[in-house]
C-alpha positions as CSV (number, residue, x, y, z in Angstrom):
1,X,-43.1,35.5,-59.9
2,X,-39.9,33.8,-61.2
3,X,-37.6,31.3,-59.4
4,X,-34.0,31.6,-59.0
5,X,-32.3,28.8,-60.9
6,X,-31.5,26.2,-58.4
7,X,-27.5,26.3,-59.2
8,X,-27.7,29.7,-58.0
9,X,-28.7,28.6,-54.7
10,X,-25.1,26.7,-54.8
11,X,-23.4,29.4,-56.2
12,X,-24.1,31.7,-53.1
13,X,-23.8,29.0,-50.7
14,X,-20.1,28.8,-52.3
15,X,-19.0,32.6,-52.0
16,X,-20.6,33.0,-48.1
17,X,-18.6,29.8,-47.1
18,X,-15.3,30.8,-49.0
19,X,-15.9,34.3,-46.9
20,X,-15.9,32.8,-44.1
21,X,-12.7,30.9,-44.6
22,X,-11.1,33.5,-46.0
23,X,-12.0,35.7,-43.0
24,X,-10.4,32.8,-40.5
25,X,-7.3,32.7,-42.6
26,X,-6.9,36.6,-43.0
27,X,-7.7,37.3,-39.3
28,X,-5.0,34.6,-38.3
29,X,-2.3,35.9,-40.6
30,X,-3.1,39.6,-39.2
31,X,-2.9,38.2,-35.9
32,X,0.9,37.3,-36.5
33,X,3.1,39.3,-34.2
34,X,6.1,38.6,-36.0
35,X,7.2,36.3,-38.5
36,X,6.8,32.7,-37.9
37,X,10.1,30.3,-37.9
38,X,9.4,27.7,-39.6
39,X,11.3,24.7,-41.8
40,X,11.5,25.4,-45.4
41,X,8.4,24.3,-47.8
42,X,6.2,25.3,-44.6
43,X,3.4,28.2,-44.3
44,X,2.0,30.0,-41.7
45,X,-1.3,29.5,-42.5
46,X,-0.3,25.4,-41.9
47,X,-0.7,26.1,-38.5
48,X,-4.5,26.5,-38.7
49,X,-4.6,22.7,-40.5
50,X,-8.3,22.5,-43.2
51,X,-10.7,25.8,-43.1
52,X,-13.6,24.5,-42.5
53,X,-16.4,25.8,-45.3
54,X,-19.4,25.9,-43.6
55,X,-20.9,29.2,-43.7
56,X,-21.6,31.5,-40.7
57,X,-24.6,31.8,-38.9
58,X,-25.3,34.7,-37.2
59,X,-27.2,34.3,-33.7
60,X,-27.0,30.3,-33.8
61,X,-26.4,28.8,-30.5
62,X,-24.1,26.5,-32.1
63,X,-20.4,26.0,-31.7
64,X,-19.2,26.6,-35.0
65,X,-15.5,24.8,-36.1
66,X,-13.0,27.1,-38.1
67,X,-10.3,24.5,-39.0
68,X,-9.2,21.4,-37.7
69,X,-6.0,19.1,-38.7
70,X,-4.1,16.2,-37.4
71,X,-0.3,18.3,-37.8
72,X,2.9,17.2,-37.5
73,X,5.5,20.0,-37.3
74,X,9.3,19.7,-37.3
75,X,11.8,21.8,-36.0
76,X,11.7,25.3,-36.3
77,X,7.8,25.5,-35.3
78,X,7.2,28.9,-33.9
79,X,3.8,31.2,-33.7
80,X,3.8,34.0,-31.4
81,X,-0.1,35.2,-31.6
82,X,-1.5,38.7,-30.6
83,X,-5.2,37.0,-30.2
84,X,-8.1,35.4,-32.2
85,X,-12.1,35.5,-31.5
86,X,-12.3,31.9,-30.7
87,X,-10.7,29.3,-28.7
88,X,-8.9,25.9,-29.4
89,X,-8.3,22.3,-28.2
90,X,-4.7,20.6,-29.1
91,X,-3.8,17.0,-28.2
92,X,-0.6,16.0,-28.4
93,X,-0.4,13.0,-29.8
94,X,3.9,12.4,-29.9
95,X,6.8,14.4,-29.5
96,X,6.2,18.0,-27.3
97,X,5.4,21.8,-27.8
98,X,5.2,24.6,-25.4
99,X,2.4,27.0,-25.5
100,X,3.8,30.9,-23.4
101,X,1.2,32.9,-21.7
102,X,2.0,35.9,-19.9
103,X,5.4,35.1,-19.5
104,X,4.5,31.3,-17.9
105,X,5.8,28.1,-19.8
106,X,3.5,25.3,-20.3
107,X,4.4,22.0,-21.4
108,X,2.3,19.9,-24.1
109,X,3.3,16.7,-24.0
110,X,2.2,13.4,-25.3
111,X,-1.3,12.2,-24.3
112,X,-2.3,15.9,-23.1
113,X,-5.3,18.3,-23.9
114,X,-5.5,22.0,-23.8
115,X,-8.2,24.1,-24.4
116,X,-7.4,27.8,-24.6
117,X,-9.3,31.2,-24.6
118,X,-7.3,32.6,-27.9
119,X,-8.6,36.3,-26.7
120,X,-5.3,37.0,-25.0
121,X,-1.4,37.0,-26.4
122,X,-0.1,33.4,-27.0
123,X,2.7,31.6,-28.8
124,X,3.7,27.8,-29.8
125,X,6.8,26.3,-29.8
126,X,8.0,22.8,-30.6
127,X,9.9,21.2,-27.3
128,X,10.6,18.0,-29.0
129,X,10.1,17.2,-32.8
130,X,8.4,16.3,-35.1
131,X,5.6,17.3,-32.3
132,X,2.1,15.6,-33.9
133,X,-1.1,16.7,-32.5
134,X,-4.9,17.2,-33.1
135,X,-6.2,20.9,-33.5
136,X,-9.8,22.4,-33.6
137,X,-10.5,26.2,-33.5
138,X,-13.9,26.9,-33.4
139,X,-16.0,29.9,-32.3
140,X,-19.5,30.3,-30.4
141,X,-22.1,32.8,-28.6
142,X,-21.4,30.4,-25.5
143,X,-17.6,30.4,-25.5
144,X,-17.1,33.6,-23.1
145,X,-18.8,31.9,-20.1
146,X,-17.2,28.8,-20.7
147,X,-14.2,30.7,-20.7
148,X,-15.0,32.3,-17.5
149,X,-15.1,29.2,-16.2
150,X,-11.1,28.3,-16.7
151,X,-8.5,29.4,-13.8
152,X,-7.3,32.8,-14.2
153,X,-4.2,32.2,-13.3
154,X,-3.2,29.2,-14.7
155,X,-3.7,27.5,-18.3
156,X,-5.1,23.5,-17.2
157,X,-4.1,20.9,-18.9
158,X,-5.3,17.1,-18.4
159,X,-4.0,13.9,-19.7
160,X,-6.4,11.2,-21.6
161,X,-6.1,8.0,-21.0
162,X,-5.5,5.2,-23.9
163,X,-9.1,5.6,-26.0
164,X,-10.2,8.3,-24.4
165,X,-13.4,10.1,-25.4
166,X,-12.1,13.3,-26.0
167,X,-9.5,12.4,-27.9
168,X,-12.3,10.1,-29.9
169,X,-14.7,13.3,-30.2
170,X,-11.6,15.2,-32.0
171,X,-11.4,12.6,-34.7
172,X,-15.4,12.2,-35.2
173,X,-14.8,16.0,-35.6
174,X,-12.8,15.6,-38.2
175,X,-15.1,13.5,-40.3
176,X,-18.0,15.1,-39.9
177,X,-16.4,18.2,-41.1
178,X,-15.7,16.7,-44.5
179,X,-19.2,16.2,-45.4
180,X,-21.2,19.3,-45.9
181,X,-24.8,20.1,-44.1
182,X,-27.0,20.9,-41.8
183,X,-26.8,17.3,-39.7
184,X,-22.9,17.7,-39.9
185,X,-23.0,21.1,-38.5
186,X,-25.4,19.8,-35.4
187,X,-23.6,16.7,-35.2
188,X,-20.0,18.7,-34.4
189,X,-21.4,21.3,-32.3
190,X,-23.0,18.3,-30.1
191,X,-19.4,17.2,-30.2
192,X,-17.8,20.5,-29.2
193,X,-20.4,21.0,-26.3
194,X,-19.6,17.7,-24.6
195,X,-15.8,18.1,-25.3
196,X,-16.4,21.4,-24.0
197,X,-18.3,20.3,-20.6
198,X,-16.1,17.1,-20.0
199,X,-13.0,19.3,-20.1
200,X,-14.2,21.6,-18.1
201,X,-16.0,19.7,-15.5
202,X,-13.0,17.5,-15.0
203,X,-11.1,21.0,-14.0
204,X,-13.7,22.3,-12.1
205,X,-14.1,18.6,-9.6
206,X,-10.7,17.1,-9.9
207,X,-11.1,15.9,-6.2
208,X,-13.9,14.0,-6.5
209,X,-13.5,11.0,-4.3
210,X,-13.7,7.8,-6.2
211,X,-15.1,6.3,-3.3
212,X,-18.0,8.1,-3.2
213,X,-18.5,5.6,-6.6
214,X,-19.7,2.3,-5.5
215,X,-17.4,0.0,-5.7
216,X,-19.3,-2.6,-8.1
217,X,-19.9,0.0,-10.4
218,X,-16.1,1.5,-10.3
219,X,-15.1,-2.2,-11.0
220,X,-18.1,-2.4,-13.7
221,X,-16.5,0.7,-15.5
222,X,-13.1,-0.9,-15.3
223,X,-14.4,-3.9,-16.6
224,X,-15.5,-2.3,-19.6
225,X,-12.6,-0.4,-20.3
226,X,-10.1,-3.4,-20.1
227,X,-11.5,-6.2,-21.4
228,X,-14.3,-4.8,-23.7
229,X,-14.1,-7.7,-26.4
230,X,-15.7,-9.7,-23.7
231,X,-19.3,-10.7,-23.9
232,X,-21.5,-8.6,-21.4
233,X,-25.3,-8.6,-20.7
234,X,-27.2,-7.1,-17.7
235,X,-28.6,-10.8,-17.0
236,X,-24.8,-11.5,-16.7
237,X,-23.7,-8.5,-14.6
238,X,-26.4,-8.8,-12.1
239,X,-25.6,-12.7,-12.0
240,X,-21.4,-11.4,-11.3
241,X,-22.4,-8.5,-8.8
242,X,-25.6,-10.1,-7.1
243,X,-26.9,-6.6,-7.7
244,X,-30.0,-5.7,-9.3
245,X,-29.4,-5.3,-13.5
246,X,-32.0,-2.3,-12.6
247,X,-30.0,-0.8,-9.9
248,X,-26.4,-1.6,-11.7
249,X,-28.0,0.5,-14.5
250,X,-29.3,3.6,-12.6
251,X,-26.2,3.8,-10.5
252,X,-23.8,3.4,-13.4
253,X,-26.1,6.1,-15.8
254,X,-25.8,8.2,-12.5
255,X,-22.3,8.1,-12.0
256,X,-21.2,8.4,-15.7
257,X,-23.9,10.1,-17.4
258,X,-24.7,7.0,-19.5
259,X,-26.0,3.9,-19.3
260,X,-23.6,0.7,-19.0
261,X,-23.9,-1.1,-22.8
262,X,-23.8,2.6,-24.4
263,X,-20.7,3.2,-22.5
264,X,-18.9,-0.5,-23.1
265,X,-20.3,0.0,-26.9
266,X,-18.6,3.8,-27.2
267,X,-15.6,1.9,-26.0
268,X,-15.5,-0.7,-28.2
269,X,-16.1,2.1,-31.4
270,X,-13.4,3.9,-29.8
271,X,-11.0,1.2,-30.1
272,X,-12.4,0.0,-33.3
273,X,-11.7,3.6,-34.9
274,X,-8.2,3.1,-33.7
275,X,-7.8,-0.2,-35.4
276,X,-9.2,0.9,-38.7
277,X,-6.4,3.7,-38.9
278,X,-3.4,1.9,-37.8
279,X,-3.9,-1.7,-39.4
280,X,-4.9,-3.0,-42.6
281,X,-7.3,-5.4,-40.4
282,X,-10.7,-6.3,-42.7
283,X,-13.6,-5.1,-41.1
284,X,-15.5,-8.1,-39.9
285,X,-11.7,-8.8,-37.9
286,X,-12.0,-6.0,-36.3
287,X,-15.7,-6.1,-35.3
288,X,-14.7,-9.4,-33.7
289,X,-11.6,-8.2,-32.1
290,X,-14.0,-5.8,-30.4
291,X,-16.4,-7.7,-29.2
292,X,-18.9,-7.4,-31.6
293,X,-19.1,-10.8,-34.0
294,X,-22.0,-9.6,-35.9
295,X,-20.2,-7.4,-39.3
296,X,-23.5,-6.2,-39.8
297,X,-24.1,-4.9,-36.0
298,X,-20.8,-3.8,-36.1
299,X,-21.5,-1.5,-39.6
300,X,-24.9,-0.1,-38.2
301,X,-23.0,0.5,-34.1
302,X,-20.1,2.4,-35.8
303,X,-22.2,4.4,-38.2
304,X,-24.5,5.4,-35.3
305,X,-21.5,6.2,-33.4
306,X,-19.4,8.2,-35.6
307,X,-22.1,8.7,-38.4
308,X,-19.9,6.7,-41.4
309,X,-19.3,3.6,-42.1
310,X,-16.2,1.7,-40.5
311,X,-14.9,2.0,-44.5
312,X,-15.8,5.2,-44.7
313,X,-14.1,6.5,-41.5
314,X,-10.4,4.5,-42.6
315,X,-10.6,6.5,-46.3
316,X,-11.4,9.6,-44.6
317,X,-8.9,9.0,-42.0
318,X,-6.0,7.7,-43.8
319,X,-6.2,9.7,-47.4
């Protein structure tokens, strides 16, 4: 019985993935209602940001990304859009755009997040330029019941706070997409999901009383997210609060899904990841502007976190 020779293997691999993104690139292009205005030297196909190579899998129960791309678009930016099989997220990160759905205006402006069910007419516009923002379209057996999920008669769109999580998930999406694999294909569906489920379920429950959250543990999260360079143990919270570290712990997991040093240490990432591509900051100054004084600690936490290294992440980032 003979073997295939192993470059073959890599061969294939090459020509499903390229089908893929040529079908993603061809199905947006066909999905054009009219020509797109744009600024000279720009494509229409720049509105879709990197194809994403990975190939398509059939029956997965992933969420699988098309393209993704941190854009900034100047003045004439205009897509008007029949439909697409997939949905997106956008967060603007400066300027503004306006997104028209069945006749009704919506405004995009900085610090907001949409995610959109592309199975219906649509069309971008820039409001204010250059208008920068973050963009993933990605595709999924799962996506029409989240979908079902979304007002019908209104597209929702929430603000993110300074280092928020979502907008954090979007750039770990972005790495993770540059290096090929199984692990990176779980790791961004993971990402996607919770993206997904956070968006959603902050829709879904936007009257949720905060003071049905106890107050030591509101003032425990607010802690963390202001002053997370600080040093923290549970010793020491259950010393500040007089509250059991035990109970602090289930009652913060409870109320936030996670426990209280995974949440202050996400934070810190967060911020760290923000550092790393806006200042030429060495890493081990960073680590300690974070709160974390160990370089080592810091290398391992920020791998875990975002699955690259801290150098890594600001050459992917910023090349």
């Amino acid at each position: 019985m003979s073997l295939l020779h192993p470059y073959l293997f890599d061969i294939i691999f090459y020509y499903i993935a390229l089908e893929v993104s040529m079908n993603i690139k061809t199905d947006f292009l066909n999905a054009l209602v009219s020509r797109p205005r744009l600024s000279p030297g720009q494509s229409p196909e720049d509105f879709l940001g990197c194809i994403v190579s990975f190939p398509k899998e059939d029956g997965s129960p992933l969420l699988h990304l098309l393209s993704f791309g941190n854009i900034k678009a100047s003045a004439p930016w205009s897509f008007d859009i029949s439909s697409l099989d997939c949905c997106l997220f956008l967060y603007t990160k400066s300027g503004c755009g306006k997104l028209t759905v069945n006749s009704q205006v919506y405004t995009l402006g900085e610090s907001s997040l949409l995610f959109f069910d592309c199975r219906q007419r649509f069309r971008f516009d820039i409001a204010v330029s250059p208008w920068e923002y973050q963009l993933l379209l990605f595709y999924g057996a799962s996506l029409p019941y989240y979908c079902s999920l979304l007002p019908r008669t209104q597209v929702p769109l929430i603000q993110l706070p300074p280092y928020s999580e979502l907008a954090a998930y979007m750039k770990n999406i972005a790495v993770r997409a540059q290096i090929p694999g199984a692990c990176s294909r779980l790791i961004i569906s993971d990402l996607l999901n919770r993206m997904v489920t956070e968006y959603l379920t902050g829709i879904l429950n936007p009257d949720a009383s905060l003071s049905q959250i106890p107050a030591h543990v509101r003032k425990m999260k607010e802690m963390f997210d202001e002053r997370f360079q600080n040093l923290y143990t549970l010793d020491g919270l259950e010393e500040h609060f007089g509250i059991s570290k035990y109970r602090l712990c289930r009652e913060f997991s409870h109320t936030y899904q996670t426990p209280p040093l995974q949440y202050l240490n996400r934070k810190r990432i967060d911020h760290a990841a923000c550092l790393l591509t806006s200042t030429n900051l060495l890493i081990h100054e960073i680590g300690s502007m974070v709160g974390i004084d160990n370089t080592n600690h810091f290398i391992n936490l920020f791998k875990k976190y975002r699955g690259v290294t801290p150098l890594e992440y600001r050459q992917r980032m910023t090349h």
